[in-house]
N, CA, C and O of each residue as an XYZ file, in Angstrom:
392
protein
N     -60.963    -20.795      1.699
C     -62.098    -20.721      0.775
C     -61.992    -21.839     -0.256
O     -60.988    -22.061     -0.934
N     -62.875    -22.363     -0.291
C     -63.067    -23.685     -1.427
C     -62.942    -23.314     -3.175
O     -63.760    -22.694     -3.854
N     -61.929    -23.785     -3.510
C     -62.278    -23.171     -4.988
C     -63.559    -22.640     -5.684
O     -64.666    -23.101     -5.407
N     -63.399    -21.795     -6.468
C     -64.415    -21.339     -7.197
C     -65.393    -22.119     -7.813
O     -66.560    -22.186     -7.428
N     -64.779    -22.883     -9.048
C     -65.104    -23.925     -9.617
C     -66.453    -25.038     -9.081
O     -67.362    -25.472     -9.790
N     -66.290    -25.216     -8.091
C     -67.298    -26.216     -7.283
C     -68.444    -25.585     -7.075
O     -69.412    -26.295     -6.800
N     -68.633    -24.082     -7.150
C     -69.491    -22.932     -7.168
C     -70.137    -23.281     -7.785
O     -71.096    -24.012     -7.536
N     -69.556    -22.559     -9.471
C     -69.784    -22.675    -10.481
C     -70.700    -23.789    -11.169
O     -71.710    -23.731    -11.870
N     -69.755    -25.032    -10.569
C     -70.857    -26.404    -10.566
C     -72.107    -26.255    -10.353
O     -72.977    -26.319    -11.222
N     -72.405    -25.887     -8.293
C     -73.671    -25.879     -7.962
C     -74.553    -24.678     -8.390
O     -75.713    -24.662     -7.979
N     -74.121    -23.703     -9.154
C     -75.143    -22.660     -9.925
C     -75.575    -23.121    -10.828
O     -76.802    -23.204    -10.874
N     -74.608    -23.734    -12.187
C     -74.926    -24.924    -13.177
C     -76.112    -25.636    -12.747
O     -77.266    -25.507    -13.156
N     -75.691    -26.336    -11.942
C     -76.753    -27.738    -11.655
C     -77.998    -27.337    -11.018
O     -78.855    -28.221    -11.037
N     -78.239    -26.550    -10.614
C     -79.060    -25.232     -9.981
C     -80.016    -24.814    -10.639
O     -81.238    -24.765    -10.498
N     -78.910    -24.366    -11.761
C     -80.005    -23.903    -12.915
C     -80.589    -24.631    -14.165
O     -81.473    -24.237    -14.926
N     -79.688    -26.095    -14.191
C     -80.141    -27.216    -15.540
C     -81.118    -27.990    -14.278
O     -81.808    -28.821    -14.869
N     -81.296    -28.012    -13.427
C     -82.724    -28.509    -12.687
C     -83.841    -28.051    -13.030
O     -84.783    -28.739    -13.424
N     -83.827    -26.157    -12.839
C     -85.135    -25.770    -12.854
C     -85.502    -25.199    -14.364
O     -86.486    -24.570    -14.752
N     -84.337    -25.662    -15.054
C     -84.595    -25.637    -16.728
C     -85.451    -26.872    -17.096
O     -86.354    -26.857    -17.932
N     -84.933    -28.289    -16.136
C     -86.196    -29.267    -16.633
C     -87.514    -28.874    -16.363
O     -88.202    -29.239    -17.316
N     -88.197    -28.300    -15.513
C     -89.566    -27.600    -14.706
C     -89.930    -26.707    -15.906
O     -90.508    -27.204    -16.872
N     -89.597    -25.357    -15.869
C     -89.743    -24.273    -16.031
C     -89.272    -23.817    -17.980
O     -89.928    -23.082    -18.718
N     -87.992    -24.545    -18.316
C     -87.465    -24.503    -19.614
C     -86.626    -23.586    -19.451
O     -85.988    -23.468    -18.405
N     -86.485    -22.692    -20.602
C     -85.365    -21.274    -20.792
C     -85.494    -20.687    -19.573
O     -84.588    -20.539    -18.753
N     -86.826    -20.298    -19.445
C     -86.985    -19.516    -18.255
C     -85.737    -19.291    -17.261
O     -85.314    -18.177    -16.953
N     -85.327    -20.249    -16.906
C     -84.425    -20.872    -15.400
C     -83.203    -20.134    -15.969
O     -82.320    -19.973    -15.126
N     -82.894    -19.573    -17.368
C     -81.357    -19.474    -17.686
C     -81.849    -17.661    -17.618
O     -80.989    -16.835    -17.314
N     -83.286    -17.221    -17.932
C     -83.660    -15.740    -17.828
C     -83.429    -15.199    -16.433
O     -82.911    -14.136    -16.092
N     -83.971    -16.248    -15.662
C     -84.146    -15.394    -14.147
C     -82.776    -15.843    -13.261
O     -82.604    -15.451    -12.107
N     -81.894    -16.663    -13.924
C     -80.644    -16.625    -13.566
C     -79.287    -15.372    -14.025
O     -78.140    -15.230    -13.601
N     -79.920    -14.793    -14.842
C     -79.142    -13.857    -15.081
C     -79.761    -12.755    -14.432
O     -78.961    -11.819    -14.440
N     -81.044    -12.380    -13.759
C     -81.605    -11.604    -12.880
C     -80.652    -11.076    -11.578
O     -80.553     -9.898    -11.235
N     -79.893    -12.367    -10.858
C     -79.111    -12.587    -10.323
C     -77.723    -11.722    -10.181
O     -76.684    -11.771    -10.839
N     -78.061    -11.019     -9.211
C     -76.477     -9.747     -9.215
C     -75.171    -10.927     -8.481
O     -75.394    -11.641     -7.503
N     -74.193    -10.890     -9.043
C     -73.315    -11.057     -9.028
C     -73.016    -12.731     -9.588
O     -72.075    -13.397     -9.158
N     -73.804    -13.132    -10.405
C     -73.624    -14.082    -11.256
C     -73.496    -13.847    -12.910
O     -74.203    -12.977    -13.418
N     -72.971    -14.300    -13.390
C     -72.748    -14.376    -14.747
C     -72.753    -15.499    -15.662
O     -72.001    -16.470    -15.567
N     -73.933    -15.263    -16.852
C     -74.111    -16.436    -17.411
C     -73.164    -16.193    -18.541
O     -73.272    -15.161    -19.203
N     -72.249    -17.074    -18.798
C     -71.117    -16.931    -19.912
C     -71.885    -17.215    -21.264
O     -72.063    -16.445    -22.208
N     -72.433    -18.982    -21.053
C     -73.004    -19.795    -22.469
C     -74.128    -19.979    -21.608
O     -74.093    -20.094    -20.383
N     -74.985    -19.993    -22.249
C     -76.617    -21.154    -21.278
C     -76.236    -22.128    -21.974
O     -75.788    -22.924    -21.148
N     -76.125    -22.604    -23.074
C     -76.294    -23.545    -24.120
C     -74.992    -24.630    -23.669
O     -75.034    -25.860    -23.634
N     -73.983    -23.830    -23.382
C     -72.941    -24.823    -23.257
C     -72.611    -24.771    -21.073
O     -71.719    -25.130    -20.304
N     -73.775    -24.198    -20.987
C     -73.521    -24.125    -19.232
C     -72.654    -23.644    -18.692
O     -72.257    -24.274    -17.712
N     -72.170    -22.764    -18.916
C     -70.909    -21.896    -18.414
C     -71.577    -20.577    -17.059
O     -72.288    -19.678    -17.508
N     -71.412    -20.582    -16.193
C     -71.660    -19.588    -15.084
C     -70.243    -19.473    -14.675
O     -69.287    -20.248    -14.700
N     -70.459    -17.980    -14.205
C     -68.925    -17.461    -13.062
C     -69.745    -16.708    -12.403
O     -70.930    -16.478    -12.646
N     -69.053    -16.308    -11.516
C     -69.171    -15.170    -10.677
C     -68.502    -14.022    -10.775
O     -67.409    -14.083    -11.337
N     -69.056    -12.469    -10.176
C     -68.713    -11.124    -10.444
C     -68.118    -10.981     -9.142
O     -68.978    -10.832     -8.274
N     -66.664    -10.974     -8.615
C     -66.365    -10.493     -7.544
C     -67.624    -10.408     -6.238
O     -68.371     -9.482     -5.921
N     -67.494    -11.535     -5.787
C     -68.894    -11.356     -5.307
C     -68.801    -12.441     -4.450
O     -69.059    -13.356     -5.231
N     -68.571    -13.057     -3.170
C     -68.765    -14.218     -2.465
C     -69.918    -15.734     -2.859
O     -70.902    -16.080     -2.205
N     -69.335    -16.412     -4.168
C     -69.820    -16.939     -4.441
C     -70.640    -17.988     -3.534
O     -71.160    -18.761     -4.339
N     -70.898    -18.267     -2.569
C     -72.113    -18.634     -0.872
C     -73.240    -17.619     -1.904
O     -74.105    -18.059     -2.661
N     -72.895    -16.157     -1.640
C     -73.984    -15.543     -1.710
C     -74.870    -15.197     -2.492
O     -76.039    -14.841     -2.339
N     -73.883    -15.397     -3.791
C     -74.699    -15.437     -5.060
C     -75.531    -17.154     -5.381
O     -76.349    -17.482     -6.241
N     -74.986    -17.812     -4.459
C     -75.867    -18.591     -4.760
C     -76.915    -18.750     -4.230
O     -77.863    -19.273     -4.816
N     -76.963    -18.349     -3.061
C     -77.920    -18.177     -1.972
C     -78.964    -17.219     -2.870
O     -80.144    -17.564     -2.942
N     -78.503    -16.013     -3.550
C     -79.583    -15.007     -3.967
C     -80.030    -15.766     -5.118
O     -81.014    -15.330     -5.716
N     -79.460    -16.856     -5.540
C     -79.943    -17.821     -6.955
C     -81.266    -18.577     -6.560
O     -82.358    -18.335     -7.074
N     -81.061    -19.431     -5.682
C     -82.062    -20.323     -4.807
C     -83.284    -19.322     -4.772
O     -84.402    -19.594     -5.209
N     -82.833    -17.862     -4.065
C     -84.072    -17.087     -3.537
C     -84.709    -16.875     -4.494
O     -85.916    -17.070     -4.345
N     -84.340    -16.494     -5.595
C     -84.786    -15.869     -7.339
C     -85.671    -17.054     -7.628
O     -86.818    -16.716     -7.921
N     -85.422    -18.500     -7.623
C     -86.418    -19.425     -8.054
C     -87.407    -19.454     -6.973
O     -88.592    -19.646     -7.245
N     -86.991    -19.271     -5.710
C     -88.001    -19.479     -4.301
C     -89.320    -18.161     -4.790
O     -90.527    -18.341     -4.956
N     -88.719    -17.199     -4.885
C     -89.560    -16.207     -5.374
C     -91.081    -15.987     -5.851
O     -92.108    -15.398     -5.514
N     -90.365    -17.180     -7.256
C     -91.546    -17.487     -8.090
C     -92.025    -18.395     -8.393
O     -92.710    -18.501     -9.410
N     -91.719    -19.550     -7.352
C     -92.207    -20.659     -7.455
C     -92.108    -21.463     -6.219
O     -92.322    -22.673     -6.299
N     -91.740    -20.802     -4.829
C     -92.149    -21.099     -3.731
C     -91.199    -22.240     -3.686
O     -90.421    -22.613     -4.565
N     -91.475    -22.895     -2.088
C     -90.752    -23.660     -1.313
C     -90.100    -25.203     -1.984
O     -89.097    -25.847     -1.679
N     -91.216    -25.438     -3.059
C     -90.711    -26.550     -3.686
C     -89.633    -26.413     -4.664
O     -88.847    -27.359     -4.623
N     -89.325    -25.385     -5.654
C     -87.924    -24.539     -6.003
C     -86.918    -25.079     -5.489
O     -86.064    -25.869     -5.890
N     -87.225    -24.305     -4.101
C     -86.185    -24.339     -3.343
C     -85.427    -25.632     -2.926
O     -84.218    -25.852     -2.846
N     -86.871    -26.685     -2.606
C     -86.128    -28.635     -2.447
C     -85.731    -28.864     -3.836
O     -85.414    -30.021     -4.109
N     -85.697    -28.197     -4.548
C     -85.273    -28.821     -6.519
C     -84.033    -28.189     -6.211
O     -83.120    -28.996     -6.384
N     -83.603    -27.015     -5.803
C     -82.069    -26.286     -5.997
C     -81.276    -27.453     -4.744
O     -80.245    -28.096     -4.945
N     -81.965    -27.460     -3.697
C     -80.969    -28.033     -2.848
C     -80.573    -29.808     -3.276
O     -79.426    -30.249     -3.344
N     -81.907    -30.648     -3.534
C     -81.872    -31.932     -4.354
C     -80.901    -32.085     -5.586
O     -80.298    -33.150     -5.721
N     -80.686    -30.810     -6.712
C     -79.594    -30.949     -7.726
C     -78.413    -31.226     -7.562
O     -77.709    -32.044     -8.154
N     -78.001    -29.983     -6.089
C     -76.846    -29.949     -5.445
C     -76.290    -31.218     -4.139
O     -75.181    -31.473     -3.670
N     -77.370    -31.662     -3.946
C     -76.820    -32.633     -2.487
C     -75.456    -33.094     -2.793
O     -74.509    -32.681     -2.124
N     -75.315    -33.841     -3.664
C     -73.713    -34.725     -3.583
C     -72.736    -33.892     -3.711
O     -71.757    -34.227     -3.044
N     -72.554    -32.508     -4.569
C     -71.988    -31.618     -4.398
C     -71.484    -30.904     -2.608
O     -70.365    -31.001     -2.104
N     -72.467    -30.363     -2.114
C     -72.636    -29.960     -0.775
C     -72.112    -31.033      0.324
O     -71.711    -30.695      1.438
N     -72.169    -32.334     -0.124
C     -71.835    -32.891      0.887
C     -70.246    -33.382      1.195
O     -69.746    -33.843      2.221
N     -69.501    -33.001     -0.513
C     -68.206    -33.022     -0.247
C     -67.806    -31.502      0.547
O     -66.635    -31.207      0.784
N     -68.586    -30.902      0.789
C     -68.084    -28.894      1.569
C     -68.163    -29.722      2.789
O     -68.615    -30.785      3.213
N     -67.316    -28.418      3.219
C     -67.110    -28.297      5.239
C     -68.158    -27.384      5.314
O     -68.288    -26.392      4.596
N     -69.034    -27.814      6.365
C     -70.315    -27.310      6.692
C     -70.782    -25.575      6.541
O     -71.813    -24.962      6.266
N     -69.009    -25.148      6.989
C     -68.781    -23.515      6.791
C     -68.961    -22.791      5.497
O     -69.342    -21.628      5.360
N     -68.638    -23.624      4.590
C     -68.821    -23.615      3.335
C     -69.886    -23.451      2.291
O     -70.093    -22.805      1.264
N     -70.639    -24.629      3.292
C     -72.534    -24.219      1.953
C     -73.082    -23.406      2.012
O     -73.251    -22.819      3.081
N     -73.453    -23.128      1.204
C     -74.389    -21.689      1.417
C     -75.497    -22.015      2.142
O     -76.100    -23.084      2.046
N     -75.770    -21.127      2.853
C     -77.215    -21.051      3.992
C     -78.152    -21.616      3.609
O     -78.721    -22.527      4.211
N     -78.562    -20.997      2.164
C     -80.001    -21.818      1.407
C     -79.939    -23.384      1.189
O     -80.943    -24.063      1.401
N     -78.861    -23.899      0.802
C     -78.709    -24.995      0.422
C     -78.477    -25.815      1.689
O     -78.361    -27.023      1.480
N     -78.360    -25.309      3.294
C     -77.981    -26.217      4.562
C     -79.671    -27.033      4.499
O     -80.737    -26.758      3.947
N     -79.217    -28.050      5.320
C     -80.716    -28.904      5.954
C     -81.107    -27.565      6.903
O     -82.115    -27.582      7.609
């Protein structure tokens, strides 16, 4: 399993994307999110709750897909690309694969 940390990153960057779009909003409906945890918004701090961090991010992506449809979704995966592309393919979360 890939450290945590690199997670953490792509939820961050995840969510300071659709904070440029949307504003606060992106840090509200990120805490919507079961098994994520927003520590700081202000200072960008996310962890995860015992929880297969793949999946919480995957349910992160879906939470913006939700309410703002398919283009969301190319903003979560576009934040993350250079991230994702240092993972072993087993690794990215589903939402975020091509």
């Amino acid at each position: 399993m890939i450290v945590a940390s690199i997670f953490n990153q792509i939820a961050y960057r995840i969510i300071k994307e659709q904070e440029l779009i949307i504003g606060p909003l992106a840090w509200d409906e990120a805490r919507k999110v079961s098994g994520l945890q927003v520590l700081d918004s202000k200072a960008g701090k996310v962890d995860f709750k015992n929880e297969d961090p793949k999946l919480v991010v995957d349910k992160l992506v879906a939470q913006y897909e939700r309410l703002f449809g398919q283009a969301s979704h190319e903003v979560c995966r576009d934040a993350v690309a250079d991230l994702i592309a240092e993972l072993p393919v087993s690794e990215v979360p589903a939402s975020l694969q091509p």
